[in-house]
TORDREN-735835 format. One line per 8 residues: number of its first residue (from 1); their letters; for each residue x, y, z of C-alpha. Coordinates in Angstrom, 3 decimals, decimal comma. Example, Ala and Ser with C-alpha at 12.3 -4.5 7.8 and 13.67 -1.06 7.14 Angstrom:
2
1> AS> 12,300:-4,500:7,800 | 13,670:-1,060:7,140
END
This chain:
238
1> XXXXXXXX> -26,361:-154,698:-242,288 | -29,291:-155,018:-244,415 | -31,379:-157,488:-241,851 | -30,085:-154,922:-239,232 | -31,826:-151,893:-241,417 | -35,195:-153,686:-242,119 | -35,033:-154,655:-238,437 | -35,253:-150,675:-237,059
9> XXXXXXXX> -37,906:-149,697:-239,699 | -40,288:-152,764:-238,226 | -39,239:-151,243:-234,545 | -40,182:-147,963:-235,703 | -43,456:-149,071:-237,423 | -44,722:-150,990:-234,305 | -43,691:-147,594:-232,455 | -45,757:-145,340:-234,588
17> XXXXXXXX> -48,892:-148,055:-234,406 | -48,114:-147,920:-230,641 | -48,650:-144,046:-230,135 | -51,567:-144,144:-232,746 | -53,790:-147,182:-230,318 | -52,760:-144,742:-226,997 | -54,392:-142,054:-228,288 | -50,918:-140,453:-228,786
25> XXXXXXXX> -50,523:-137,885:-231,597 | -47,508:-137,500:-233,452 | -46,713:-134,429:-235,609 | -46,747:-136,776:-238,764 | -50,416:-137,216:-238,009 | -50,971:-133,371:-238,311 | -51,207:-131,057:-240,976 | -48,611:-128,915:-242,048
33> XXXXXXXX> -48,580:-125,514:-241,033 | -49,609:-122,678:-243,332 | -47,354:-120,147:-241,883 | -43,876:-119,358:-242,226 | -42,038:-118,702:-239,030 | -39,315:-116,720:-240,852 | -41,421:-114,555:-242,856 | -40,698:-110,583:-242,921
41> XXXXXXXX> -43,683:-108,350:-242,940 | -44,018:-105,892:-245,617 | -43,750:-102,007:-245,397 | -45,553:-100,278:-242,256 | -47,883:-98,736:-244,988 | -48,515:-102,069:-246,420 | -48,996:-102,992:-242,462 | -51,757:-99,953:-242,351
49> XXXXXXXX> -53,898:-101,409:-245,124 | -53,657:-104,935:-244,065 | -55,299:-103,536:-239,993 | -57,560:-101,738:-241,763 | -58,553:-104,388:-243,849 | -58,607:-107,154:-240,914 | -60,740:-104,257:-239,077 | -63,567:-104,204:-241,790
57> XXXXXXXX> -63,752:-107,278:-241,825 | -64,434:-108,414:-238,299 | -66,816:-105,167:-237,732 | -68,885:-106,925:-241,112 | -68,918:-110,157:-239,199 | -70,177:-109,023:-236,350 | -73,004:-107,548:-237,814 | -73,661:-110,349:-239,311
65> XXXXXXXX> -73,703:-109,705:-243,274 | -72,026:-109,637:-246,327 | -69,606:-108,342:-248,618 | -72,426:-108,071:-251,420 | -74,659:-106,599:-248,056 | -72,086:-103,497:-247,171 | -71,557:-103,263:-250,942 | -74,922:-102,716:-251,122
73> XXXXXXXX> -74,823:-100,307:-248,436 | -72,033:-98,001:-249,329 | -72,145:-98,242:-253,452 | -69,058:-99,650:-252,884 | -68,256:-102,365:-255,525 | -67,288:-106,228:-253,992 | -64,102:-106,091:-255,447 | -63,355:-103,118:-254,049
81> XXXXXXXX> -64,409:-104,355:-250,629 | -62,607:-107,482:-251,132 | -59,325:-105,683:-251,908 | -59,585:-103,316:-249,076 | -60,733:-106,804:-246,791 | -57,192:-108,014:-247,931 | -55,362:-105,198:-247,731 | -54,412:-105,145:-250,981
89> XXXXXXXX> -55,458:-101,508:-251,529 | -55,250:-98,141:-249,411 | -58,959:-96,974:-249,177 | -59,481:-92,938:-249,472 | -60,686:-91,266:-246,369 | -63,875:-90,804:-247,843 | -64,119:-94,094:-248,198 | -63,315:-94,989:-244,741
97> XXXXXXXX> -65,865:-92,534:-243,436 | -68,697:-94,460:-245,459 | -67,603:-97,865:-244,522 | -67,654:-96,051:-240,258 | -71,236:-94,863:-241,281 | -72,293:-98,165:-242,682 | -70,774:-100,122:-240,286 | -71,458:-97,903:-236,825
105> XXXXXXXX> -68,394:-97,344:-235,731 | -66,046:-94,180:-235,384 | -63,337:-93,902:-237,904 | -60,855:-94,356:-235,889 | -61,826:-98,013:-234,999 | -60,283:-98,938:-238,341 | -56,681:-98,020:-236,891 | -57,222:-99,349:-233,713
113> XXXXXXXX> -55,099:-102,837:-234,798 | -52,269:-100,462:-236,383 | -51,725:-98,120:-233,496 | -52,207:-101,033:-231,040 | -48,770:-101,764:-228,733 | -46,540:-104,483:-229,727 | -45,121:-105,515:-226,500 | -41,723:-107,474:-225,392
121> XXXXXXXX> -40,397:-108,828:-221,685 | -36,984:-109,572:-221,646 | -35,744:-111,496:-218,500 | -32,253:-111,809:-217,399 | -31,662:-115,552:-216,247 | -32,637:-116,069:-212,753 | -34,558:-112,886:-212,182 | -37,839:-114,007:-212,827
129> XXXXXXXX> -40,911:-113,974:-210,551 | -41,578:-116,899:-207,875 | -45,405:-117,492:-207,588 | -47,473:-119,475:-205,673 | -49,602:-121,715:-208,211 | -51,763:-124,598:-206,945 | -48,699:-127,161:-207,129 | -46,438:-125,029:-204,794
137> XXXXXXXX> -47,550:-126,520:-201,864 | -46,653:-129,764:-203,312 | -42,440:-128,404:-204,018 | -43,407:-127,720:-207,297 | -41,437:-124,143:-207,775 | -42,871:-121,938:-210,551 | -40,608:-118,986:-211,770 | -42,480:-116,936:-213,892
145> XXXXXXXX> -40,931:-115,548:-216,811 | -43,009:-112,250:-217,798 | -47,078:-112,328:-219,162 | -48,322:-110,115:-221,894 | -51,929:-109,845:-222,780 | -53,958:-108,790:-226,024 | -56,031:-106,125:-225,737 | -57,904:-107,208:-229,161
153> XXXXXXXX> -58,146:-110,673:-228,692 | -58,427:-111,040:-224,481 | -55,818:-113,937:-224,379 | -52,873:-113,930:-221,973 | -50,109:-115,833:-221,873 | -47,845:-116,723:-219,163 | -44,325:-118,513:-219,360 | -43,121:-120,640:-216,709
161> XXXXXXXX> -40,031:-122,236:-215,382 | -41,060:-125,226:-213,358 | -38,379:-127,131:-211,202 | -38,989:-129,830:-209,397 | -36,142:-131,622:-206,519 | -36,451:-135,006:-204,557 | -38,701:-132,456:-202,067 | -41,377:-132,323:-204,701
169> XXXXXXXX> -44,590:-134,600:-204,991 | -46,272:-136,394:-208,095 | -48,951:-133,649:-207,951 | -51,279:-134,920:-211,297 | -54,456:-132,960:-210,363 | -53,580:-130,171:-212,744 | -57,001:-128,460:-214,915 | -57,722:-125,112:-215,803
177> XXXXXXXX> -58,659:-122,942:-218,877 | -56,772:-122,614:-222,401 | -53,618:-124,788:-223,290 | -50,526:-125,427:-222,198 | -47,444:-126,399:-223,986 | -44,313:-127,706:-222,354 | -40,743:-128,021:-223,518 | -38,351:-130,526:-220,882
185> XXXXXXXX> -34,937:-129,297:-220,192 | -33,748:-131,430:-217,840 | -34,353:-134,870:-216,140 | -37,033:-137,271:-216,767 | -40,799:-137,552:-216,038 | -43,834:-139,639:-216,747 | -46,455:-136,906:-217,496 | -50,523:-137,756:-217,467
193> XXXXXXXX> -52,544:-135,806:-219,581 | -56,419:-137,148:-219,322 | -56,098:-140,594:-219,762 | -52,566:-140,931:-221,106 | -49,362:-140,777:-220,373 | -46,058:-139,621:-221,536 | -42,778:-140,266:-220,696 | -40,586:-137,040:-221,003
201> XXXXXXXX> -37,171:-136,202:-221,612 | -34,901:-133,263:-222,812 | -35,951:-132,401:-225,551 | -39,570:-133,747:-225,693 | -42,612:-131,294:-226,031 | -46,238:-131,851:-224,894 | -49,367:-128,996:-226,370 | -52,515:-129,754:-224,739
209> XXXXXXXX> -55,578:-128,526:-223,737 | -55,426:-127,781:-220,088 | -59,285:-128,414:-219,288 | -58,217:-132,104:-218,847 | -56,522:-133,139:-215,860 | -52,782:-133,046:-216,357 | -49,625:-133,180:-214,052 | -46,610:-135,369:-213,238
217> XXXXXXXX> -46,844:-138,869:-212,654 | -44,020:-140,013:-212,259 | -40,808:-138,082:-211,361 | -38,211:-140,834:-213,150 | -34,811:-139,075:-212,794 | -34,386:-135,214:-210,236 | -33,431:-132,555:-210,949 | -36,493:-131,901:-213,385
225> XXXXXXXX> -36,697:-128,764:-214,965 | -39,589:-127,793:-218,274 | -40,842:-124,963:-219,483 | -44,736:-124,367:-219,036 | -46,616:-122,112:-220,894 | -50,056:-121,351:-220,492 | -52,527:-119,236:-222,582 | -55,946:-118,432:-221,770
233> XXXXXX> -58,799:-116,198:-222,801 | -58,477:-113,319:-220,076 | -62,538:-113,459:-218,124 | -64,837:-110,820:-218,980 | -63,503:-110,355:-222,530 | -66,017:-111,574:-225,442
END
């Protein structure tokens, strides 16, 4: 039992070194992520100060200068910038009219994040859209499953059911803007991203930039059935 034991951790060590000379990266190679997937925002009024906050600060940025600058500015101490930055504090109105002043911009710009919609598509199963996307004509079918795009940040995202029969063909021509991420339900494939290739199966997720060439190489075992999701920086936002 013990030989057996030693035997799968030197399998599993010549698998890691494997994925590591391919150019494969495996989540053990990445750093952990900072936020918590389960975490409960606070109050809406601690929500208020934290849009304000995030507002001030990107109108600062993007005129290029400091804390110690707009401090400067408005008579406003740092550490009262800071705190209202982090939305740690509520600022007065007064306030907010001499950060709009210093800053040029109305004072209701520092709401705009707050009052901003918070959207949701719900879509029963089977009711989503078919499109025509590039791979169509190759019996790729694409079901879309509902888009929603930021207003603040220009980015939209769209969700995709892809299916593919013994009518479809290897189609690996794939390359567009943003990233994609895909999740395999069902079946098997060999999928190329750039130079390298992964074999898929239920299960198994791929996140990749999409400005590559990408697609299906090999369709291994039909029905095949993954998720696609795409998100891109919507043109003529800045």
């Amino acid at each position: 039992m013990a030989a057996t034991k030693s035997g799968n951790k030197s399998a599993k060590a010549r698998k890691g070194a494997l994925a590591v000379r391919t150019g494969k990266r495996s989540l053990a190679k990445v750093s952990p992520l900072s936020q918590d997937p389960h975490a409960v925002k606070d109050t809406r009024e601690k929500v208020l100060e934290v849009a304000i906050g995030h507002e001030v600060r990107a109108f600062r940025k993007k005129l290029g200068i400091t804390v110690a600058d707009l401090a400067a500015t408005t008579n406003l101490s740092i550490g009262m910038l800071s705190k209202i930055e982090n939305g740690i504090t509520s600022p007065s109105l007064t306030t907010l009219q001499t950060l709009s002043h210093a800053l040029g911009v109305p004072l209701t710009a520092f709401f705009r994040r707050f009052e901003e919609d918070r959207n949701a598509v719900f879509v029963k199963a089977g009711q989503g859209v078919d499109v025509e996307r590039r791979g169509t004509r190759a019996g790729h079918q694409y079901n879309l499953l509902g888009y929603i795009a930021s207003n603040t940040a220009g980015v939209m995202v769209e969700p995709y059911l892809i299916t593919l029969t013994e009518d479809s063909d290897v189609f690996p021509t794939f390359q567009h803007d943003g990233m994609e991420f895909l999740y395999m339900l069902e079946g098997e494939v060999v999928y190329r991203h750039a130079n390298n290739l992964f074999r898929m199966l239920p299960g198994d997720s791929l996140f990749f930039d999409a400005d590559a060439a990408h697609g299906p190489e090999e369709l291994t075992k039909l029905p095949i059935r993954y998720l696609s999701i795409i998100a891109y920086r919507q043109t003529g936002t800045e």
